[in-house]
C-alpha positions in Angstrom: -1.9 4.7 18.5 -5.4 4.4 16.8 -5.6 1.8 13.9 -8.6 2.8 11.4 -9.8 0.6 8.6 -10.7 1.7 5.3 -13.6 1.3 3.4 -15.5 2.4 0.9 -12.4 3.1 -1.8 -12.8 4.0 -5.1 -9.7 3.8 -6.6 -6.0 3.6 -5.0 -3.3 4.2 -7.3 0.6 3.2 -6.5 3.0 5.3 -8.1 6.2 4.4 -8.9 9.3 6.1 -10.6 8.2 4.7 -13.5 5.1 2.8 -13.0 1.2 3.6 -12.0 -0.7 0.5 -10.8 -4.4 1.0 -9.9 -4.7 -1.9 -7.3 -8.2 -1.2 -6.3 -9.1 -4.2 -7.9 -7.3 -6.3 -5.9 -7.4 -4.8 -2.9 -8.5 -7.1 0.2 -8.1 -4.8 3.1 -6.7 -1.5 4.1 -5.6 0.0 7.6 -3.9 3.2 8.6 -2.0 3.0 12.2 -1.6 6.4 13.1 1.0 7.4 16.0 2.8 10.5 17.5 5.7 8.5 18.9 6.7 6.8 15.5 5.7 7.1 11.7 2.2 6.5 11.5 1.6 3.2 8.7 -0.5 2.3 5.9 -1.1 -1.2 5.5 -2.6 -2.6 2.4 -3.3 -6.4 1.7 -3.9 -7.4 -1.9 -4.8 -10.4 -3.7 -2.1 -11.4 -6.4 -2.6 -14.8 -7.5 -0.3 -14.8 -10.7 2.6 -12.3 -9.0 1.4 -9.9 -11.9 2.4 -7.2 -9.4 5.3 -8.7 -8.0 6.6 -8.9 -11.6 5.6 -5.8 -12.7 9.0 -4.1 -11.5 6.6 -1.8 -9.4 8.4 -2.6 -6.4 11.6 -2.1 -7.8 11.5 1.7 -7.4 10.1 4.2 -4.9 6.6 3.7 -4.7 4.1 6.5 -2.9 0.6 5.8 -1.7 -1.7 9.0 -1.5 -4.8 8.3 0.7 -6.6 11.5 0.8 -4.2 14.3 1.8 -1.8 11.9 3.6 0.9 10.6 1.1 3.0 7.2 2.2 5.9 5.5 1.0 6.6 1.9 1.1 9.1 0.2 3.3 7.7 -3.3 3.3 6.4 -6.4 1.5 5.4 -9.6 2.5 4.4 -12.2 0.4 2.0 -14.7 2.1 0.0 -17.4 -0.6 -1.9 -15.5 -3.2 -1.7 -12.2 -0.3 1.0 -9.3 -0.2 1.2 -7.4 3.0 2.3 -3.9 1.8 3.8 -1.5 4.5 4.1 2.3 4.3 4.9 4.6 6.4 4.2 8.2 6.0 6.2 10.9 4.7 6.4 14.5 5.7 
């Protein structure tokens, strides 16, 4: 398993079924754990002090992640203070 930060982002767009939230803004920190036993994750931390993403209804629909020509799809949120811990794992 090799866990790679990410720097140097531009822009990082969540895309919902019905939403498009560019978070790059917010964005505190970014890792991608990549594995050939298990799905390989994308972790994002962002910094969401009103729940303005949390109450966008976002997260209420399947949500992708496209990081270069890897694409991920989220299957966990943690809220922690002002911080949400996003999970994705990646998709074929």
């Amino acid at each position: 398993m090799s866990l790679a930060s990410i720097s140097g982002v531009d822009s990082l767009f969540l895309n919902g079924d019905l939403l498009q939230s560019d978070v790059v803004q917010i964005l505190q920190d970014a890792s991608i754990s990549r594995s050939i036993d298990g799905a390989s994750t994308l972790t994002l931390v962002l910094y969401d002090d009103n729940s303005t993403l949390l109450k966008s209804g976002l997260f209420s629909h399947k949500v992708i992640a496209n990081i270069d020509e890897f694409r991920f799809e989220l299957v966990q949120i943690r809220k922690s203070g002002f911080s949400l811990n996003i999970t994705f794992e990646d998709l074929p």
